[in-house]
Structure formats: C-alpha cells, structure tokens
N, CA, C and O of each residue as an XYZ file, in Angstrom:
208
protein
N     -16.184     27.614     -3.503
C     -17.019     26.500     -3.879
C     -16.863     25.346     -2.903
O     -17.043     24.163     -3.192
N     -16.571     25.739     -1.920
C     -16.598     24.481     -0.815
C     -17.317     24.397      0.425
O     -17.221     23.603      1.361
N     -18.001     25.314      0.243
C     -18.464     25.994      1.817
C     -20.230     25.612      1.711
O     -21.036     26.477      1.366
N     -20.604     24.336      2.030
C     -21.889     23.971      2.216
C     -22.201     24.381      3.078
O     -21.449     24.349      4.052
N     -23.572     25.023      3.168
C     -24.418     25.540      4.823
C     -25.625     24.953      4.540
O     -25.839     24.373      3.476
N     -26.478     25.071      5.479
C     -27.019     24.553      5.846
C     -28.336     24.493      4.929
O     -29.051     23.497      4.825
N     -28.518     25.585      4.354
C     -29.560     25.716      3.169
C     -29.277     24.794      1.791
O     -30.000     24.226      0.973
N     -28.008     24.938      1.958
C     -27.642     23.966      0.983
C     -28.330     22.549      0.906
O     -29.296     22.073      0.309
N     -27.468     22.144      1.707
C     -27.504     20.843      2.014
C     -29.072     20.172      2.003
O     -29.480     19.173      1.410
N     -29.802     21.150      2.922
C     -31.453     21.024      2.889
C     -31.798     20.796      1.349
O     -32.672     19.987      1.037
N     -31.066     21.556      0.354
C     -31.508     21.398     -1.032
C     -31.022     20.138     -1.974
O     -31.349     19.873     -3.130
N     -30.278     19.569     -1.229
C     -29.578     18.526     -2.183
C     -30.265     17.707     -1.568
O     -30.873     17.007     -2.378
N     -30.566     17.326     -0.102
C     -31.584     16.171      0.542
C     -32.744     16.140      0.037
O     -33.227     15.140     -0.494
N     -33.502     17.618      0.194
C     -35.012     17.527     -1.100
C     -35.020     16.380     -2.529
O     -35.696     15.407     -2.864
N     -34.015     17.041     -3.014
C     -33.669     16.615     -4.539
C     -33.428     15.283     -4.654
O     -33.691     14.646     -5.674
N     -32.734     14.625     -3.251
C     -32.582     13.356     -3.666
C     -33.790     12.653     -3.101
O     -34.259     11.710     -3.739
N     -34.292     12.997     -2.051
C     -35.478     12.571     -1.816
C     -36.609     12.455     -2.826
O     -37.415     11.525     -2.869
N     -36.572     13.545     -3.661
C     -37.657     13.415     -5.099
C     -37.691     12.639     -6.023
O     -38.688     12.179     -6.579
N     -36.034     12.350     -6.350
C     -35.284     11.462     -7.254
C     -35.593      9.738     -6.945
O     -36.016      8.860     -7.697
N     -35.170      9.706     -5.466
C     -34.950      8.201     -4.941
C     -36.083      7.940     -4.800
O     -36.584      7.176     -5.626
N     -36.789      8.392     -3.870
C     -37.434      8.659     -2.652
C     -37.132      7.547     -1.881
O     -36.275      6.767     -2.296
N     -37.835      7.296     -0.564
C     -37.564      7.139      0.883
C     -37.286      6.352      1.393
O     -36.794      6.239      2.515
N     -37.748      5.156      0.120
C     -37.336      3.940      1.538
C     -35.575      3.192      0.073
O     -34.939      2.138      0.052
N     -35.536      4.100     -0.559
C     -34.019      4.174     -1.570
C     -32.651      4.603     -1.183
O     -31.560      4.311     -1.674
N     -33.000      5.434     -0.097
C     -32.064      6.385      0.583
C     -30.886      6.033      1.290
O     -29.754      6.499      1.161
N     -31.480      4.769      2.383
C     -30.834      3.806      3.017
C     -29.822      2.932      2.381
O     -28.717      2.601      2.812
N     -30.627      2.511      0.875
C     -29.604      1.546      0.585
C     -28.662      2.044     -0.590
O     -28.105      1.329     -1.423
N     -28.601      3.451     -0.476
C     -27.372      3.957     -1.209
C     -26.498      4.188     -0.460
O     -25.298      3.976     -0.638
N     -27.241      4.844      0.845
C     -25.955      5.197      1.895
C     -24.781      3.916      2.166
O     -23.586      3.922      2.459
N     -25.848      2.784      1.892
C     -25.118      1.421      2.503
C     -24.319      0.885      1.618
O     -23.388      0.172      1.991
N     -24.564      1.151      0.241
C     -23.478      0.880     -1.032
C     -22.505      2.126     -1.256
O     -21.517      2.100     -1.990
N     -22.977      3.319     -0.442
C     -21.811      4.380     -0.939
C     -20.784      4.044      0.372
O     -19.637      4.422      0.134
N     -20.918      3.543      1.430
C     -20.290      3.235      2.510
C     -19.216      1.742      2.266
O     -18.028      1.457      2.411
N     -20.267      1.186      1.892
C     -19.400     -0.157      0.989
C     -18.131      0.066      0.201
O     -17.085     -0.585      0.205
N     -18.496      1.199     -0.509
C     -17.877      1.432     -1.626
C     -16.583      1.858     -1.057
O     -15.529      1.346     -1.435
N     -16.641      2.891     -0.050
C     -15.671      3.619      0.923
C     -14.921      2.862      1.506
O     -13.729      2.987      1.226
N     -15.187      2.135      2.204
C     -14.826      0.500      3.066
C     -13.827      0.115      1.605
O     -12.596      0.122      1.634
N     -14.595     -0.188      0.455
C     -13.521     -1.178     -0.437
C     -12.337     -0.587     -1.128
O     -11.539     -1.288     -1.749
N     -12.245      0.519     -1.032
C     -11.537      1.580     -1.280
C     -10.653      1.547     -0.329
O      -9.899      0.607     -0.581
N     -10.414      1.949      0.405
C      -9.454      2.025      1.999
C      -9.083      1.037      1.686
O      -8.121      1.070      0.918
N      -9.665     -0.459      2.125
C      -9.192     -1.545      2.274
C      -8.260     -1.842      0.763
O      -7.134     -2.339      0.810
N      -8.632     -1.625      0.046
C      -7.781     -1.841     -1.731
C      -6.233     -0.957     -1.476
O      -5.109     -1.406     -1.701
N      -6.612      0.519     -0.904
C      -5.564      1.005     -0.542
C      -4.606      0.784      0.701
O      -3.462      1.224      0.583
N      -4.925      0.208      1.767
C      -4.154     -0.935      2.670
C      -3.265     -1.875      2.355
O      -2.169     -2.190      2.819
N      -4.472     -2.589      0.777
C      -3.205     -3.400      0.527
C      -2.399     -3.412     -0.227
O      -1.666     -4.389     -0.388
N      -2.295     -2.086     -1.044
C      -1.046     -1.894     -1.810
C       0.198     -1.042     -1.271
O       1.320     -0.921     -1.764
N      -0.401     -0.432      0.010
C       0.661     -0.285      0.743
C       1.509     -1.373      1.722
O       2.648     -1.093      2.094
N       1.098     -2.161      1.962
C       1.396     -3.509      2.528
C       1.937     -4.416      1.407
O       2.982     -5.004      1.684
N       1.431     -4.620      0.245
C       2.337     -4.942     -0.889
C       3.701     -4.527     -0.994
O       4.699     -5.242     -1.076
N       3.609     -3.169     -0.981
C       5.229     -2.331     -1.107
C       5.703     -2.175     -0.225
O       6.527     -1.261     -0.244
N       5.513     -2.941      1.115
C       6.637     -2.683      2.426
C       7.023     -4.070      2.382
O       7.750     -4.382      3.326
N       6.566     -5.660      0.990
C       7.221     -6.441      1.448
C       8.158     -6.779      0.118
O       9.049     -7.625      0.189
C-alpha cells in the first residue's frame, strides 16, 4: 500500500480537480505548505527548548 504510480496519482489529481476545481488548487497547496513550514518550525523549537 505504498507504491503510487503513475496511474494513480493521475486519479487522485482528476478527483481533486472535480472536487476543488482550478483556480482552488493553488491555494491549498499554499496552506498545505504553510502548514508543513509550521510544523517543522513548532518542532525546532521544542528541541531548542530541551537543549536549554
């Protein structure tokens, strides 16, 4: 269950394209990227917490 190819993937882009559609696409990528960014950074600083 881990092995996406390429047909796959084509099928989950359809789907979200149907769902969102097109000009929606962009600004999820840009809040799921956000989201990623605030994450890391949250985890930075609790390791930096516990080295002082």
């Amino acid at each position: 269950m881990g092995n996406l190819g390429l047909p796959e993937i084509l099928v989950i882009l359809a789907i979200l394209i149907l769902i969102f559609g097109t000009s929606r696409i962009p600004e999820l990528g840009r809040g799921l990227g956000e989201g990623i960014r605030n994450f890391k950074k949250s985890l930075k600083g609790t390791e930096d917490e516990k080295k002082l």
